[in-house]
Every structure is written in structure tokens, then in C-alpha cells.
C-alpha positions as semicolon CSV with decimal commas, in nm:
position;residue;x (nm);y (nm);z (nm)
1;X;26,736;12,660;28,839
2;X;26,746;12,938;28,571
3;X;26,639;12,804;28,207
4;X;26,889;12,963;27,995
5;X;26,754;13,178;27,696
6;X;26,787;13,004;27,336
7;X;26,863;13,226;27,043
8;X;26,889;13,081;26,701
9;X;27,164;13,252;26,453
10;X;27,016;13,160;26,088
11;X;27,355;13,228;25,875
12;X;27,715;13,182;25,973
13;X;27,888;13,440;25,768
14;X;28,050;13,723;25,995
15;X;27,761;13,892;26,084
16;X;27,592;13,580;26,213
17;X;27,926;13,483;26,397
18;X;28,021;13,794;26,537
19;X;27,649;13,779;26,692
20;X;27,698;13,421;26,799
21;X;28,038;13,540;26,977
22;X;27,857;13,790;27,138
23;X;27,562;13,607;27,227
24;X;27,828;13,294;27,423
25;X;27,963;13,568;27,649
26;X;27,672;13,545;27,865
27;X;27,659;13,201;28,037
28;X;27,290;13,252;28,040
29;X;27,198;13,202;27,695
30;X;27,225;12,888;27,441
31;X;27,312;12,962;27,064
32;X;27,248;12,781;26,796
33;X;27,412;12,812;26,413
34;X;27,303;12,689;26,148
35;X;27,432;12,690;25,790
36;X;27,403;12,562;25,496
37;X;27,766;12,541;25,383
38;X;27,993;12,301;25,565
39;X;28,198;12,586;25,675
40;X;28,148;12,909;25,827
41;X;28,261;13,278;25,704
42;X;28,031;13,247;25,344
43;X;28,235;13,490;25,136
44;X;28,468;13,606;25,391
45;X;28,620;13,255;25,422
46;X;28,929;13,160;25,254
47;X;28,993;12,844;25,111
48;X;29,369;12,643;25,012
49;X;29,449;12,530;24,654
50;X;29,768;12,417;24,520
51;X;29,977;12,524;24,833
52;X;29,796;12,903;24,790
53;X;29,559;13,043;25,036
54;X;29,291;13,276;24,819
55;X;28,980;13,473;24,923
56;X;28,675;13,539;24,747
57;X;28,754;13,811;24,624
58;X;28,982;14,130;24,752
59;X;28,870;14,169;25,112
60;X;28,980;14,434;25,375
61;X;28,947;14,537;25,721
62;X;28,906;14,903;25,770
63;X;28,674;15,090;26,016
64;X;28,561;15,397;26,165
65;X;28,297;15,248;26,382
66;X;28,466;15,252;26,767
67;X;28,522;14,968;26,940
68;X;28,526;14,737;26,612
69;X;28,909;14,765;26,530
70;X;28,985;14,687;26,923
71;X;28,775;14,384;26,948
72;X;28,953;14,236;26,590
73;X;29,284;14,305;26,702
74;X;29,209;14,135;27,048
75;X;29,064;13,792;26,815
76;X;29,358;13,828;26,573
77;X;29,633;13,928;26,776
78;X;29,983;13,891;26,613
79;X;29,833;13,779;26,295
80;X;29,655;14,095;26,184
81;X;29,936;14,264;25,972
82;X;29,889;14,603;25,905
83;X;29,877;14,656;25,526
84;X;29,959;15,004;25,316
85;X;29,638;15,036;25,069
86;X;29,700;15,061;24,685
87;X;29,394;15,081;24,396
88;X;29,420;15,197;24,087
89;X;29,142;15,297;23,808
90;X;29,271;15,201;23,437
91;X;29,101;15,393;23,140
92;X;29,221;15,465;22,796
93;X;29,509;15,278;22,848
94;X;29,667;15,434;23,190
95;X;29,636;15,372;23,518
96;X;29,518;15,647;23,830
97;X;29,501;15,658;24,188
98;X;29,174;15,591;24,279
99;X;28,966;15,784;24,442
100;X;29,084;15,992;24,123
101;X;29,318;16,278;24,191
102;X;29,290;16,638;24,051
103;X;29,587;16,672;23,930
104;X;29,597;16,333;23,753
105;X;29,279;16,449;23,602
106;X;29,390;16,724;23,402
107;X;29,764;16,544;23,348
108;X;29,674;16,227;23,228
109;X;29,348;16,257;23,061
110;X;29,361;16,443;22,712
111;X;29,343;16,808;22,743
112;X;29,015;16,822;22,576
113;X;28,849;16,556;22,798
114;X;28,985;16,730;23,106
115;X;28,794;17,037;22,998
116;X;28,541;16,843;22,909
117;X;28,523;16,683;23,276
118;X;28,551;17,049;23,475
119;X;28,302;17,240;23,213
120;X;28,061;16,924;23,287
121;X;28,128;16,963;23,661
122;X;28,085;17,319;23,710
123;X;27,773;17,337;23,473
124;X;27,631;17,037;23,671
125;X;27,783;17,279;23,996
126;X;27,542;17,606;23,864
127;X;27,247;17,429;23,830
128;X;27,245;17,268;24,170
129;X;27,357;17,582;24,324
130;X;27,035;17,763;24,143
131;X;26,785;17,488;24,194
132;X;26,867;17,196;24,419
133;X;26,655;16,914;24,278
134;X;26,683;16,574;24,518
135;X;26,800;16,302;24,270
136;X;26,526;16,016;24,183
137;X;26,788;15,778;24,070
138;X;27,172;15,670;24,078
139;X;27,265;15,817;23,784
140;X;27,073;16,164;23,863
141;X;27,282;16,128;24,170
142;X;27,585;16,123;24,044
143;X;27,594;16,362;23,747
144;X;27,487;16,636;24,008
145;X;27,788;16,591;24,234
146;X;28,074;16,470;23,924
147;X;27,878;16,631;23,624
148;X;27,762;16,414;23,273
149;X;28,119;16,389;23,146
150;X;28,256;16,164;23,420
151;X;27,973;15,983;23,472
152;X;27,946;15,830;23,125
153;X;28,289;15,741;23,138
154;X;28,330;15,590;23,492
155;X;28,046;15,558;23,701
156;X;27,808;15,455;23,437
157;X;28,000;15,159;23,268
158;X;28,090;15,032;23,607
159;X;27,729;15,066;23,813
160;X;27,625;14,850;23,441
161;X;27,856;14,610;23,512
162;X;27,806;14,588;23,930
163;X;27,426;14,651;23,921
164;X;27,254;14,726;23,650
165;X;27,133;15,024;23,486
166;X;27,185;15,337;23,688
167;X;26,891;15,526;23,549
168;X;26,673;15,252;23,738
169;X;26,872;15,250;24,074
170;X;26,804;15,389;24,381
171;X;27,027;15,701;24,483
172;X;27,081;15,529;24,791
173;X;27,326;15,335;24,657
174;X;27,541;15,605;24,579
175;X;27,513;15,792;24,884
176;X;27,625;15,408;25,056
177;X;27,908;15,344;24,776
178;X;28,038;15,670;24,712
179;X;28,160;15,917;25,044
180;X;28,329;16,210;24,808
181;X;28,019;16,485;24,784
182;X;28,208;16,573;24,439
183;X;28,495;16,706;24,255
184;X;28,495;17,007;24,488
185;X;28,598;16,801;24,803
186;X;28,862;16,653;24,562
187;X;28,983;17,024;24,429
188;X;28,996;17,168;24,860
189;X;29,199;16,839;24,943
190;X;29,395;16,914;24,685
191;X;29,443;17,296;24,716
192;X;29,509;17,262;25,095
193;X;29,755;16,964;25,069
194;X;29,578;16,795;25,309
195;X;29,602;16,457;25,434
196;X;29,342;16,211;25,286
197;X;29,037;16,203;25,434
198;X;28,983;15,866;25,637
199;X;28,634;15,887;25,609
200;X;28,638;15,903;25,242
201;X;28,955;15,670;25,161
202;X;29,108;15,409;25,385
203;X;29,533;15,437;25,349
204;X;29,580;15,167;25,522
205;X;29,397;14,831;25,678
206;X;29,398;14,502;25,829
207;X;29,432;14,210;25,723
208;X;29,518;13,860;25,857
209;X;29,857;13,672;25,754
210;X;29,696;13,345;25,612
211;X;29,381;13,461;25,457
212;X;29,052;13,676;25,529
213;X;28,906;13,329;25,620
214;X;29,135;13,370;25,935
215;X;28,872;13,564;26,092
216;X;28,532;13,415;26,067
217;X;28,764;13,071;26,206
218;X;28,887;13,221;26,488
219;X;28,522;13,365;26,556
220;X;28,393;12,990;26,531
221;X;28,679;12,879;26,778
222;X;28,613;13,120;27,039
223;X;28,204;13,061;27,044
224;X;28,261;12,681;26,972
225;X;28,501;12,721;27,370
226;X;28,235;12,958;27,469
227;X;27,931;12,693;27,419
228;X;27,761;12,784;27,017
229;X;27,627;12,486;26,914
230;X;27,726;12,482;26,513
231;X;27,513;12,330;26,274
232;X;27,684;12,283;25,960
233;X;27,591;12,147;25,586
234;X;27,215;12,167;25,708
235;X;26,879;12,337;25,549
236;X;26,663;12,531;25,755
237;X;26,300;12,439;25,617
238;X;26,087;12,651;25,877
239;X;26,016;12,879;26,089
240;X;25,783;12,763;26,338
241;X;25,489;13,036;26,492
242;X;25,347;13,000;26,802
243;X;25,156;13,276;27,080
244;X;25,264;13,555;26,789
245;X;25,646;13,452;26,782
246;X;25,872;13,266;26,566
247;X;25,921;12,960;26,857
248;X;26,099;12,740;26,669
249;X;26,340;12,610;26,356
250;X;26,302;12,341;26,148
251;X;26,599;12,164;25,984
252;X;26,710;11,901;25,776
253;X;27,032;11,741;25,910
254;X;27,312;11,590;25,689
255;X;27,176;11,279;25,705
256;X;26,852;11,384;25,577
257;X;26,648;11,353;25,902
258;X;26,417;11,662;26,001
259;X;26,457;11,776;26,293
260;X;26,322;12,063;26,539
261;X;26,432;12,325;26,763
262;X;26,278;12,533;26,992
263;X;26,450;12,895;27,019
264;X;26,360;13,239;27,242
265;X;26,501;13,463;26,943
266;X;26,604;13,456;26,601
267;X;26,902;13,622;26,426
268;X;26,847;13,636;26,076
269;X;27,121;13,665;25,825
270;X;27,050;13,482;25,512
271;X;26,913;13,622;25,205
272;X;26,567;13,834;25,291
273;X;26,377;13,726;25,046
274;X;26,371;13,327;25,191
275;X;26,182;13,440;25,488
276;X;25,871;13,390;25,250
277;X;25,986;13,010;25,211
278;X;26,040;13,016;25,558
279;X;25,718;13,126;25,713
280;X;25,386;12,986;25,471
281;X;25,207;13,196;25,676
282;X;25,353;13,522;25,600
283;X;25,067;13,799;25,433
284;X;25,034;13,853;25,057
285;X;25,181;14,158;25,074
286;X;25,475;14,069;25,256
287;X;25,489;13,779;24,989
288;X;25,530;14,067;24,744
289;X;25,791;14,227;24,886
290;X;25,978;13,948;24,898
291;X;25,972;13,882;24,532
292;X;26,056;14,206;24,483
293;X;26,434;14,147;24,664
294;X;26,707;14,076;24,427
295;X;27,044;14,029;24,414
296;X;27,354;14,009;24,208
297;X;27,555;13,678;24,167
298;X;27,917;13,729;24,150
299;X;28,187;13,524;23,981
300;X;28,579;13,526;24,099
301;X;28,794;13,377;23,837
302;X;29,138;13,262;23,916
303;X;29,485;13,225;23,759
304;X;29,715;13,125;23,988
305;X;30,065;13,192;23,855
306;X;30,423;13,122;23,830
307;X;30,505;13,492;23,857
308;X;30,610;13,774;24,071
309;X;30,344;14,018;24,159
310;X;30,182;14,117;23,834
311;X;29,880;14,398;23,904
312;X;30,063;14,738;23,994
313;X;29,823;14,779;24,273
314;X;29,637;14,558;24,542
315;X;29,293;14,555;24,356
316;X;29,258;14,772;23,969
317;X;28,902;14,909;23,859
318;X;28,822;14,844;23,491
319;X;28,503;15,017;23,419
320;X;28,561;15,046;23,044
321;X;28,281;14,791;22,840
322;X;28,564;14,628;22,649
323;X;28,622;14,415;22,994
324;X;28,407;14,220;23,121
325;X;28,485;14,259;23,445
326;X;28,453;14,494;23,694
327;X;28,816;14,443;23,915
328;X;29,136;14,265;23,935
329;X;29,279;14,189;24,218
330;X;29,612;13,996;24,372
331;X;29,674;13,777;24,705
332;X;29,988;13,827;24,737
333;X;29,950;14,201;24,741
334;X;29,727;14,151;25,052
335;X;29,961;13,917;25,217
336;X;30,319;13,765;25,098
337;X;30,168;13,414;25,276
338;X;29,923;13,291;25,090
339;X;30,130;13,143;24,814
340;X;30,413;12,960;24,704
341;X;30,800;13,174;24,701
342;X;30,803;13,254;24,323
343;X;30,401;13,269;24,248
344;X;30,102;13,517;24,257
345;X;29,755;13,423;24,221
346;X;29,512;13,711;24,010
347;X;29,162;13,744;24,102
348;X;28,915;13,810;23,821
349;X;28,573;13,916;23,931
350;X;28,277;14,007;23,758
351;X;27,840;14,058;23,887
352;X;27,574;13,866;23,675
353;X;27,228;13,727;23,684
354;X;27,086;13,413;23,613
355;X;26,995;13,530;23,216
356;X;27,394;13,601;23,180
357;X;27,567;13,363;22,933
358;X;27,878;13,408;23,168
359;X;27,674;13,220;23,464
360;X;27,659;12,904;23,273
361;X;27,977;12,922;23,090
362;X;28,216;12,634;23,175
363;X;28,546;12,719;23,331
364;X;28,735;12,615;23,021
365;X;28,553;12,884;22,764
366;X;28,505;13,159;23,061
367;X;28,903;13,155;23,084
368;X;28,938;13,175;22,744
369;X;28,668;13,462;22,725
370;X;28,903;13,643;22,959
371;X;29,230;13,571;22,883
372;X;29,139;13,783;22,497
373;X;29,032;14,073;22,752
374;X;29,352;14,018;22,970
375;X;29,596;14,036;22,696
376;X;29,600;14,381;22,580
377;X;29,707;14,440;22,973
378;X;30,041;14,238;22,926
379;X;30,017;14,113;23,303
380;X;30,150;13,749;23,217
381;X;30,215;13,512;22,955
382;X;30,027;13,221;22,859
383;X;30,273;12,962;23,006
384;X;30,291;13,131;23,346
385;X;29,962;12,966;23,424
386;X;29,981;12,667;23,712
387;X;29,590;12,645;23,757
388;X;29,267;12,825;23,644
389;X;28,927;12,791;23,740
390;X;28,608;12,992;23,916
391;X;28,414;13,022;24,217
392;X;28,067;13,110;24,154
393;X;27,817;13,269;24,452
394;X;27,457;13,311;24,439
395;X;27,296;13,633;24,606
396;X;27,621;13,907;24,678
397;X;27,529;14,244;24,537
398;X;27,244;14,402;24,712
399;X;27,067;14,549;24,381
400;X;26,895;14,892;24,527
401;X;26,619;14,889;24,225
402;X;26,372;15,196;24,264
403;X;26,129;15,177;24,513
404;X;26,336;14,910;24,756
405;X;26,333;15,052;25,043
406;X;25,930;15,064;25,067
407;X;25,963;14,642;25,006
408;X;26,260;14,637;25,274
409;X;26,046;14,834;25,528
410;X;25,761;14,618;25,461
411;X;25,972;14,268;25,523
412;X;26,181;14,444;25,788
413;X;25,817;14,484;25,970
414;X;25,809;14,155;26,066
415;X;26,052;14,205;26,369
416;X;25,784;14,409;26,538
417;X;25,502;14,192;26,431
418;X;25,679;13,834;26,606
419;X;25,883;14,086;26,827
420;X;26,190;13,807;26,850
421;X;26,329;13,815;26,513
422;X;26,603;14,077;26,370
423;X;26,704;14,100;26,000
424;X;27,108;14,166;26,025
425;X;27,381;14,170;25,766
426;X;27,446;14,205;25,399
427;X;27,170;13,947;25,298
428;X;26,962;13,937;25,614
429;X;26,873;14,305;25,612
430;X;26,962;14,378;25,248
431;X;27,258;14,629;25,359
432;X;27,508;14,700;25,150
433;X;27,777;14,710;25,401
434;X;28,170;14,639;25,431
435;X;28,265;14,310;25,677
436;X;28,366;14,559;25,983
437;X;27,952;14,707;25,957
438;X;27,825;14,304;25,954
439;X;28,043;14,273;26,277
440;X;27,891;14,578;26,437
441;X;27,519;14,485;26,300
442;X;27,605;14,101;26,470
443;X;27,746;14,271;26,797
444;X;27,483;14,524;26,868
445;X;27,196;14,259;26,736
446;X;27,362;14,033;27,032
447;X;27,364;14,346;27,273
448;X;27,019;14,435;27,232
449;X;26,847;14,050;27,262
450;X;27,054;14,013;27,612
451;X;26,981;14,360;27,760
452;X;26,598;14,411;27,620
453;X;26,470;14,093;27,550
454;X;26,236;14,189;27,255
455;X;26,288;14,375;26,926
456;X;26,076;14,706;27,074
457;X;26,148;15,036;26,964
458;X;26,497;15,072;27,077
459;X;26,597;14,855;26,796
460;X;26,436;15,018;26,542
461;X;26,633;15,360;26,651
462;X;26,884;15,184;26,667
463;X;26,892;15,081;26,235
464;X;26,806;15,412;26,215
465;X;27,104;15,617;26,391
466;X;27,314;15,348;26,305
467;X;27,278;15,040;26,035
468;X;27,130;15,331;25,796
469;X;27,426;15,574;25,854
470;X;27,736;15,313;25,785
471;X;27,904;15,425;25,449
472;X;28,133;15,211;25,269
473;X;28,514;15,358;25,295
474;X;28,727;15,223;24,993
């Protein structure tokens, strides 16, 4: 009789379930989820309030990684409507296409600023063309490919308000957040009348009829028919060692009892950094890495109105410092089913850390905090409110701080040292990706346990031709 491989998915957000899905295709091999949450998807899940249906925040489904789209539309079927993208940019009281369009540049902005904004551009153009210098940080990044002048008035504000101070982030964020190489790329697109560039900006995407959330349940159903073993509203304490190999987890169950598990491999999708709760034994240096792995909290505020549609795009950019927030965004935009004939529910959303007086604020004075900021936009009156309140989420921005990716390596060396654990996903392997890369990272993670049986080098190529290539497409 054949003993059937055991792998152990740490994590049930997509990346953790689309591995899990993967992983109960083969008859041959036990899974095993566990999660801390009592439901799966983590912020791709959607949740029901006052007869709406509302994400955490604006999600999407848009790829250009082959064979992702097909395998979606085979879970989804019928339900995945096919939805026309709109995002706008406001500043100085008017609202752009975003990615920003040439000619909206010089029609829109003040004649002066638009000069300012190509003189910038083509002086930041000369100097790269006479001395290409690699960037050292997110801002140098930037100014080199949009010039000084845009920077300070878009990508500056808004990096402060997402991450943190450019000057000390890594330019590998940019290169992951931002496809356009420049305002040239915008001025030949423009000149040419091509179409848009799919690899730079998405026109249109997926997205299910009742909710983002559809997706991560429909995941859980199939691997729940298929034989994954779900362990919800549980805390993994451990990671056992044994021979060189992780060979074990151990969990507390909802009823408080600790339990153990033995396990063959280990998919890792949680935040990094725990794995130094998780394993006492790890080295000091390791130790020191991990402490070195931050992320941004996010907050989604809600007002769910009595209202027609109120934003004059899906999701609206506000990098200006007079908002607090980074983004608006609507649900009904996404999908006429998730509320009520008659209403529209606005999502807020804003990054912090713990030292943030907006982290601790109370629902009651955050709302208040926002609704000043709202009203200059004139989206809705004070009376159109039904219901307001926040979700608030530990651990969601990736922050790429300078020198990163030397503390990332040294964690990520782990897999070769047990040789049966992989770091996957946004938090897991502290990749900034979109949900369509944490399915692929989930699938091929899956592919690779059940056709090599040990991390060994092909994985490693593997995060480097692919994980370390994905770009995010807005």
C-alpha cells in the first residue's frame, strides 16, 4: 500500500488555496490548511453587510501569465463577468485617465506646469542619455524615467502615503508597481494612435458577479470535494525539525487543545517574518533578517449609501496630502450585484503603521476625519449615509526599505537548508504581486513538490525566471 505524501499549506489566502487545489488533484498526496481566520480568501474574501456584498478593497482579475485566465474561467464559469476598466487620477481639482495621457497633460494641467512637466522630463531625458546612472532608490527611479516635476506632484505624495518615504525605498518597487519606462512610451502611444498597451494597462478584467470572495470559495469547495483537510480559526505555534527538515506543525485548535501534525512539505504563505516565531531554532542572523521585514497595515473605510453610483470611475487616485487617503473606490462599479436597487457602497482606503493616530482611531472620529476630506469632492450628502464603519488588516503592503532583498535572500535560504519548505505569495515570500501572480506562485509551488519532491535548484530558477519577473498591470 502506497503512503500518500502529506504537504502542509500554512495560509489560506489565494495563493495558499490555489496550491491546495493543485496539490488535491493528485490522489496521492494529503493536504492540510490551516488558518487563522475562520474563513478562507484573507483579503480577497468578500464579506455581506446590510443586504451589500463588499470586498476589501477594489480587487481585479487581469493577467498575462498563460494558462491563469483559462483555469479561472473553468472555476468561475458563468459567474465571471467581464468588466470594462475605468481609473481616474484627481489633482488640482480635475480628474484624468490614469495611466495619465499626453494630451490631457498639456490640456488640463496649467500651461506653465505642463512646461514645467516636459522641460523636467527631457532634462531628466539628457542626463540619462549622457550618463546612465542605475537608481539607488524609488525616488531616483522615478525622476529619471518622469523627471522632478511629476514626481513631486504624483509619485511622491502617493509612495508617502502607500509606503513611506521614497528616498529610502528600494527601486524595485518601482520597477514592480510601475510598467511605463516614461513619458516617452506615453508620447509614441500617443503619436502612433496605438492601442493601449496590455502589458502596461489592463482595459478590461474579470471579475465575479457576487463578490471577489467568490473565488477563494469556490477554490475551498473544489479542494474540500477533492480531499484538503481545512483547518480553520486555528494558530500554528511550530514548526517541528527533525533529520534536517521541517517534519511537522504544531497547532492550537479552537478549543484550545495543542495538537500535532506530521507533514512531507510545507507551503508557506503567511507573513515572512513569523517563521522566526515559528522555528526557535532558526540562526541569529536569520533572526535578523526577520526583524528587518515590515509591512504596511491598511485600513478600508466604508459608507454604504442610498445613492446611485457616485465616483466617476471604478477606483480614483488621490495623491494630493490634503487627503488622507490614497484611493476611492465603488462596488457597484465592479458589479451591479453586490447591493441593494437604489444604493452604492464607497470604499475609502488608506496604508499606516502601528505609530499612526489613524490605526487607533475609533470608527466614529475616523469617519468624521474623512467625511471633512470627502466634502470638497461633492460625491454625497450627509443624509445619504445607511451605514459606516472600517475594516482594519495587519501586514498588506510589502514595504521594499533599502537593502531588503539581501534580508529576503537570507530568510528565503531556508528552503534549501530544510529542502521541504517554499516561501509563496504576497506575505510568504514578501512579493508584491497582483491575486492572478499568488495563483500562479500557489500552482507552480504545487507543480514542483509533486513532480521533484524537494525544493533543489529547479525551484530556485524557477523564482528567478518567473516570481521575480511578474509586474503589476493596473
Amino acid at each position: 500500500m502506497t503512503t500518500k505524501k502529506r504537504v502542509v499549506v500554512l495560509g489560506a489566502g489565494v495563493t495558499g488555496l490555489s496550491a491546495a487545489y493543485r496539490l488535491s488533484q493528485n490522489p496521492d498526496t494529503e493536504v492540510h490548511v490551516f488558518e487563522k481566520e475562520s474563513e478562507v480568501g484573507g483579503l480577497c474574501r468578500s464579506f455581506r453587510e446590510d443586504g451589500f456584498i463588499l470586498d476589501y478593497g477594489p480587487h481585479k482579475f487581469y493577467t498575462l501569465i498563460e494558462g491563469v485566465l483559462e483555469e479561472m474561467c473553468q472555476l468561475m464559469g458563468d459567474d465571471f463577468l467581464v468588466r470594462e476598466k475605468s481609473q481616474n487620477l484627481f489633482l488640482n481639482g480635475k480628474y484624468f485617465d490614469f495611466p495619465l495621457k499626453m494630451t490631457e497633460m498639456l490640456t488640463k494641467f496649467p500651461p506653465q506646469k505642463s512646461l514645467e512637466i516636459l522641460a523636467s522630463f527631457g532634462l531628466s531625458a539628457a542626463k540619462n542619455f549622457k550618463n546612465k546612472v542605475d537608481p539607488k532608490s524609488y525616488e531616483d527611479f522615478i525622476i529619471q524615467r518622469f523627471g522632478k516635476s511629476l514626481y513631486q506632484q504624483i509619485f511622491e505624495p502617493m509612495a508617502n502615503k502607500m509606503f513611506g518615504n521614497p528616498s529610502q525605498l528600494d527601486p524595485h518597487l518601482a520597477e514592480v508597481r510601475i510598467s511605463s519606462p516614461g513619458l516617452v512610451s506615453v508620447m509614441k502611444q500617443l503619436l502612433s494612435r496605438k492601442k493601449i498597451d496590455k502589458t502596461i494597462s489592463a482595459p478590461n478584467f474579470h471579475y465575479p458577479k457576487y463578490g471577489f470572495g467568490m473565488i477563494p470559495e469556490k477554490l475551498k469547495q473544489k479542494s474540500e470535494a477533492n480531499g484538503v483537510k481545512f483547518h480553520l480559526g486555528v494558530k500554528v505555534k511550530e514548526l517541528k525539525l527533525q533529520n534536517g527538515k521541517v517534519s511537522g506543525v504544531s497547532f492550537e485548535d479552537k478549543s484550545g487543545m495543542v495538537q500535532n501534525i506530521s507533514c512531507d512539505d510545507v507551503v508557506y504563505t503567511i507573513p515572512m517574518q513569523a517563521i522566526a516565531e515559528l522555528i526557535p531554532q532558526l540562526a541569529a542572523d536569520v533572526r535578523q533578517a526577520c526583524r528587518f521585514v515590515s509591512f504596511r497595515h491598511t485600513i478600508i473605510y466604508y459608507y454604504l449609501l442610498k445613492s446611485q453610483p457616485v465616483l466617476p470611475a471604478m477606483w480614483v487616485f488621490y495623491p494630493e496630502s490634503r487627503f488622507r487617503f490614497g484611493r476611492l473606490s465603488e462596488m457597484t462599479k465592479f458589479s451591479p450585484y453586490t447591493a441593494p436597487l437604489g444604493h452604492t457602497a464607497l470604499m475609502v482606503d488608506f496604508t499606516c503603521d502601528d505609530l499612526d493616530p489613524t490605526w487607533s482611531m475609533d470608527d466614529s472620529h475616523l469617519g468624521d476625519l474623512l467625511l471633512d476630506q470627502l466634502k470638497p469632492l461633492k460625491l454625497f450628502n450627509k443624509d445619504q449615509i445607511v451605514k459606516n464603519f472600517s475594516k482594519r488588516f495587519r501586514n498588506f503592503y510589502p514595504v521594499y526599505r533599502i537593502g531588503y532583498q539581501e534580508r529576503i535572500a537570507k530568510i528565503r535560504s531556508l528552503e534549501k537548508e530544510f529542502n521541504n519548505i517554499y516561501f509563496v505569495g504576497r506575505l510568504g515570500d514578501f512579493n508584491y504581486n497582483n491575486s492572478d501572480q499568488c495563483f500562479d506562485m500557489g500552482f507552480k509551488a504545487a507543480e514542483h513538490i509533486q513532480t521533484n519532491g524537494h525544493v533543489g535548484e529547479r525551484w530556485g530558477e524557477l523564482r528567478n525566471e518567473r516570481f521575480d519577473k511578474y509586474r503589476i498591470v493596473d
